[in-house]
Each structure stands twice: as C-alpha cells, then as structure tokens.
C-alpha positions in Angstrom: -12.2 51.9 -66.4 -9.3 53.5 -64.5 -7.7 53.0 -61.5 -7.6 56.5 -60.1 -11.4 56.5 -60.8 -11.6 53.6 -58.8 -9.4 55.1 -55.8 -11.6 58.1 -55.8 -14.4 55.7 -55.2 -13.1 54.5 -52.1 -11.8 57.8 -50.6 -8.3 56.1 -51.0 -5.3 58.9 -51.7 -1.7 57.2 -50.1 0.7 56.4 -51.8 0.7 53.1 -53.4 4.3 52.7 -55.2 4.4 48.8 -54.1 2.4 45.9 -54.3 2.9 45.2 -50.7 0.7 43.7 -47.7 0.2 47.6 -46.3 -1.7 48.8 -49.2 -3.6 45.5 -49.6 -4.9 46.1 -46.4 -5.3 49.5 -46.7 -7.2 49.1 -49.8 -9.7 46.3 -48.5 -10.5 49.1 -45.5 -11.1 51.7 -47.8 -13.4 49.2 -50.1 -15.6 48.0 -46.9 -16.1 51.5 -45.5 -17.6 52.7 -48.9 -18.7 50.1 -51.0 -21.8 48.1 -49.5 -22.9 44.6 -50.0 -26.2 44.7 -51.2 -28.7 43.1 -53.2 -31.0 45.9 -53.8 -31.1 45.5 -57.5 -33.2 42.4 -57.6 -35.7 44.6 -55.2 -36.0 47.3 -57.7 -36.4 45.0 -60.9 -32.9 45.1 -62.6 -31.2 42.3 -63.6 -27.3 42.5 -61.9 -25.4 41.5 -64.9 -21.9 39.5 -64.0 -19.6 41.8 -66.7 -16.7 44.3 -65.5 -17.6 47.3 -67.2 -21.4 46.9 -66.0 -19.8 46.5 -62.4 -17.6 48.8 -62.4 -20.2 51.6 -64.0 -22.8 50.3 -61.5 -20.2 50.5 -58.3 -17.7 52.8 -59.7 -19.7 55.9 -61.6 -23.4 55.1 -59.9 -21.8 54.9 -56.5 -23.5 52.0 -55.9 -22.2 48.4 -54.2 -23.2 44.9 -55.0 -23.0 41.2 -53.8 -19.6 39.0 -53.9 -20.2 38.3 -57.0 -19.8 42.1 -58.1 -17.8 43.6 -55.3 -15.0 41.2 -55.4 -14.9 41.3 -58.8 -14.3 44.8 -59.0 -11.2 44.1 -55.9 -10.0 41.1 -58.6 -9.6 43.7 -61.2 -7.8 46.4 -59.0 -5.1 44.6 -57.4 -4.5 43.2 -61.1 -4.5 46.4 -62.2 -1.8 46.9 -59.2 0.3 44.4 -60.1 -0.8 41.9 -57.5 -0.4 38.1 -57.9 -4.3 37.6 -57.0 -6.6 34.9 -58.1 -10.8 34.2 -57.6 -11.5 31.2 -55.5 -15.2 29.7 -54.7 -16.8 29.3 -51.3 -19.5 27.2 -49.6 -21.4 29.5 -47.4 -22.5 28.0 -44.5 -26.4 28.3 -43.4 -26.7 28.6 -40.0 -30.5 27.5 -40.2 -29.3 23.8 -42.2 -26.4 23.5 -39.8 -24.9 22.8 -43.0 -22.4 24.3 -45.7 -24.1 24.9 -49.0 -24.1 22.0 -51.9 -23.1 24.6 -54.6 -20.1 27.1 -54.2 -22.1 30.3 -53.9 -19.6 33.0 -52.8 -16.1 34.9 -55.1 -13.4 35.4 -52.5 -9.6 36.5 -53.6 -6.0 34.4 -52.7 -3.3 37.3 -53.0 0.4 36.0 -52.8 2.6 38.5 -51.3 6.2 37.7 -51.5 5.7 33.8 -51.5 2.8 34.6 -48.2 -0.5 33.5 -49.4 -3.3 35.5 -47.9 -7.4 35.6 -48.2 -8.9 39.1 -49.3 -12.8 38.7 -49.1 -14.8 41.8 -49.6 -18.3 40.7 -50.4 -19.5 39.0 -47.2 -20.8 42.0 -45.3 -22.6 42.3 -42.4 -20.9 41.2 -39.1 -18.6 38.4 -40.6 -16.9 40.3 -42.9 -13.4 40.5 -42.5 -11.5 44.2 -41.7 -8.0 43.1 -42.8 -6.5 40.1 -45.6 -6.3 36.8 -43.5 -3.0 34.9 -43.5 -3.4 31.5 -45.2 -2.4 29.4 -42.1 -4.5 26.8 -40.2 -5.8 27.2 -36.9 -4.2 30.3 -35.8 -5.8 33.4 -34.4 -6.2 36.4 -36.5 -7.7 38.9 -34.3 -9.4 41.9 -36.3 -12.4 44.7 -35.2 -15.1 42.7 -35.9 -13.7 39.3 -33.7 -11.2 36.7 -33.9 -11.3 35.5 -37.7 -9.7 31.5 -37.7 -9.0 29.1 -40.4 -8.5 25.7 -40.8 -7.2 23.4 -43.0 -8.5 20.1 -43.7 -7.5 17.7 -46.4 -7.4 20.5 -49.0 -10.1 22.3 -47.8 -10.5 25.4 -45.9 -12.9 26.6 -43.1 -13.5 30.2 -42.1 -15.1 31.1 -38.8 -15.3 33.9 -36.1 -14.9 34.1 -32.6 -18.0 36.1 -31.5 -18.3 38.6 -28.7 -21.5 38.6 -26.7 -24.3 41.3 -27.7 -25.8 44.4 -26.0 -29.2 45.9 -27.3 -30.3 48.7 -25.0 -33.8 48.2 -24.0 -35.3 51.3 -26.5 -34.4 48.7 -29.3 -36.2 46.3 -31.0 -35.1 42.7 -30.5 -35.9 41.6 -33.9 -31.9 41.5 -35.2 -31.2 39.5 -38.1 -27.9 38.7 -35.9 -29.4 37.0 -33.3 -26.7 35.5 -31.6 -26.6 31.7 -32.0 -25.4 29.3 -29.5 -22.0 28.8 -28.4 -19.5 32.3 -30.0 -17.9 30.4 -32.5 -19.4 31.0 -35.9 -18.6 29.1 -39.4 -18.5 31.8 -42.2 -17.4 29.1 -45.1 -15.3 27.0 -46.4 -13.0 26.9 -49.7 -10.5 25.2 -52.0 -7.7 26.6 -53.4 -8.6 25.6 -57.1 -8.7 28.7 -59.2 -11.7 29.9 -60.5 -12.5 32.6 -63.2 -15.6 35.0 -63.3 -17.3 33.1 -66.0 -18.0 29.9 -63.4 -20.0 32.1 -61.2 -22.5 33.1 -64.3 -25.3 30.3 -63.8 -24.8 30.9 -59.8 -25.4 34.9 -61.2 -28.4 33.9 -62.9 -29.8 31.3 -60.7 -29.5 33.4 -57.2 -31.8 36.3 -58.7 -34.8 34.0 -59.4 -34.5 31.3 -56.6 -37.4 31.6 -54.3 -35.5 29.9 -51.6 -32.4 32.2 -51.5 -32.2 34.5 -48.8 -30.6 36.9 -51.3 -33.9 36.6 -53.1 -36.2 37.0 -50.2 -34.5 39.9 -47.9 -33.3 43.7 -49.7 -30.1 43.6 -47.9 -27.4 46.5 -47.7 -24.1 46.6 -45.0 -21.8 48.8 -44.8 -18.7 48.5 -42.5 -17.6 51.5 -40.5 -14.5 52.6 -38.4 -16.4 51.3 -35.1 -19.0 48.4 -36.8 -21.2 47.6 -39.1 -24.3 49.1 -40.5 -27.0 46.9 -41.7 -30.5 47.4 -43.7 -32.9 44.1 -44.5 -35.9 44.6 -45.0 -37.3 47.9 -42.9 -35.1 46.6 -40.1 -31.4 49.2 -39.3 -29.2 47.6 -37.1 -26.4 49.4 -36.1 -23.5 47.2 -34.6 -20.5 49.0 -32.6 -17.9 46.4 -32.2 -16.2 46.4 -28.6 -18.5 48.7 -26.8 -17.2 47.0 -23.8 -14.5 44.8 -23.3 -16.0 41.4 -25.4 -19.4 43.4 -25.6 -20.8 44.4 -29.1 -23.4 47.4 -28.8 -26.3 46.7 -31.2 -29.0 49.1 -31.6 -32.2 48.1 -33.9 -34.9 50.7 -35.4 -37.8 49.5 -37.8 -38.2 52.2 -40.6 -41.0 53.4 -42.7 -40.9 53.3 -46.2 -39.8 56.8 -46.1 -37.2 56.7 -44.2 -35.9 53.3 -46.0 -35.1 55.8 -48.9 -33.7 58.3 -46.6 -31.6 55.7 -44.9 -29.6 54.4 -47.8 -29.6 58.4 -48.8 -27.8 59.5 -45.5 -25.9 56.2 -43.8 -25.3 54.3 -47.2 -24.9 57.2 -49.6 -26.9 55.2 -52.1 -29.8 56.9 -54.5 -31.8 54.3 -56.4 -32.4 54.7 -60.0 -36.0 52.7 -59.6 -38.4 52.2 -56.5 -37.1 49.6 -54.5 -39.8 47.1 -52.8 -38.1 45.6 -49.3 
C-alpha cells in the first residue's frame, strides 16, 4: 500500500507539503470524481471483505470503488497516512420511504481536525447527496457546495445532515422513472451522527449483515455513482441518470435512459471506467 499509488488513483498530482484544509478538500474532489460508490460486488457473487489491503487492492490496483464502508476507509487511511488528525464516526441513514432514521448506525463517515476546526469528510454517500467539499462542524449554518446547500445541526450531542434541494428538469425524451424523484418540500435529511469514535472493526457485522439482508436496498438495487465536475452520474439497475447540477439558476438538469444488458457493461466500461472481473446480474 502506498500513497503515491493511491494519488495516481485519483488523478491527484499538487503539491501536498501540509496537512491543511486546501488539500483536504482537494483530495475529497479528486476521490468523488474517480472512485464510485457502488455495490456491484454483491451483484456479481463476491463477498466485499471489510480489510485495508483487500480495499485498497480492490479500489486501488482493480480500479474499482465500493460502499462507505470501503471507500471511506480507504480516505481514513490516506489522510493518516498524511498526517491528518482524522477519526471514523457512525451514521444513521435516514430512509426517506420510513420517514425515519435507521435503528442501527449503517454508514463510516470521517471527523478531520484542522488546526483545532473540526470538519466532516464523507466520501461514501454517492449519488445526489453526496457532499463536493469537507463540511464545517457548526450547527445550523449554510454550507453551500455544487450539489445544494449542505446544513447541520446540533442537537443534544447529536448531529443531523441535510440538503437544500434545487428543483428538477427532465426533458421530455427521458424517462421519468428516476430513483431521485423529488420528494416534497426541498429540504432533504441525509443522516445523523455522534461524535463517539468508532474503529473499522464495529462496522464488521453491519459488513456482513448488509450483503445478505433481503430488505436492504443495497441488497436489492446494483448501484454505481460517480460525481463529476457538473453532477452526478448514477447506474441502478438498467436505469442511467445523468444529473447536471445548476442547469439553470436553482434548476438541476436530469436526463434518464433504460439500458440493455449490453450496454449496462458498456456503461460502467465508458462513464464509470469499471471492468468487472465476473458477470454482474442488476
């Protein structure tokens, strides 16, 4: 395992002589833009094992990406590797469908303190909620970022994530079967968080359990996102949505194509740059 390996991985060649809030940042971009969050392992029958040299061979050497549980493990070992006061923290997603966080923590996200400044580094939520740049630890004040307004707030020890959506375009060519469809309202809970450490080896019954629950989405959908410089490109299923963020003022362009199973594998080929050791079943 080695750091330069690692920046090759992301396409990230500045200089980094500091542990400072400008190469965090810069860092995180680079991660999003080439790493993807995806779950396409469990849709090809192999088992995602939660160990650092399996991640970082799998991400690192295969080119692939992986779920929170990988992706941000692989950012935890990095900025250590960088000299960065970071720790692993555990998240209840919230399910928009429940109207309800989940009962078990279910998502890795990072603290990283910078000169006394705390900050959040998540790079394992994908999709359209998944932040651009590190989010200051401070309660209910606007952090404005390409994807929307990211917010937290802090209540009795805990700590709630959401995002300040923008309204949604899809040109009439495109199928209107998004797995974003816009809810009600444009403010949308992500998660929410304590700020008691964790270490990887918590998450390894939430590892095991999440790639044989029937009721997990994670379980039922093949997912892969990728963020870009504009958006965010998403694959579940056979369905591509491509999201440009700020098409128009407060207007996100979203177009949506159903693929064969052709062009599924020619898709994560081309927009993804993932290849597939075995035949994955969407």
């Amino acid at each position: 395992m080695n750091i330069q390996e690692y920046f090759g991985r992301i396409a990230f060649n500045k200089p980094h002589k500091d542990a400072d809030l400008q190469t965090l940042t810069a860092i995180l971009e680079h991660h999003i833009q080439t790493i993807p969050f995806e779950n396409l392992s469990m849709h090809c029958g192999e088992a995602i094992e939660l160990d650092l040299q399996a991640t970082y061979d799998k991400i690192v050497r295969k080119k692939r990406g992986g779920w929170c549980l990988e992706t941000n493990h692989l950012l935890f070992w990095a900025l250590q590797e960088l000299g960065y006061d970071v720790c692993m923290l555990g998240a209840n997603s919230y399910e928009p469908a429940e109207k309800s966080y989940s009962d078990e923590i279910c998502h890795i996200l990072l603290k990283v303190v910078i000169k006394g400044d705390p900050y959040i580094v998540d790079a394992g939520f994908g999709g359209p909620y998944q932040m651009w740049q590190p989010l200051m630890l401070i309660s209910e004040k606007d952090q404005p970022q390409g994807p929307g307004i990211f917010r937290l707030m802090e209540d009795n020890g805990t700590w709630y994530l959401e995002k300040v959506k923008r309204r949604h375009y899809i040109p009439e060519h495109s199928h209107n079967a998004s797995p974003y469809t816009p809810e009600m309202g444009n403010i949308r809970k992500i998660h929410k968080f304590t700020l008691e450490p964790r270490h990887i080896d918590d998450f390894k019954e939430l590892n095991a359990y999440l790639q044989v629950s029937p009721d997990d989405i994670l379980r039922k959908k093949s997912i892969c996102s990728l963020q870009t410089t504009s958006g965010v490109l998403t694959l579940v299923g056979w369905t591509l949505t491509e999201m440009q963020y700020n098409y128009t003022e407060d207007l996100d362009l979203v177009n949506i194509t159903t693929l064969t199973d052709e062009e599924v594998e020619k898709t994560l080929k081309d927009k993804f740059n993932i290849v597939l050791e075995n035949k994955l079943v969407p």
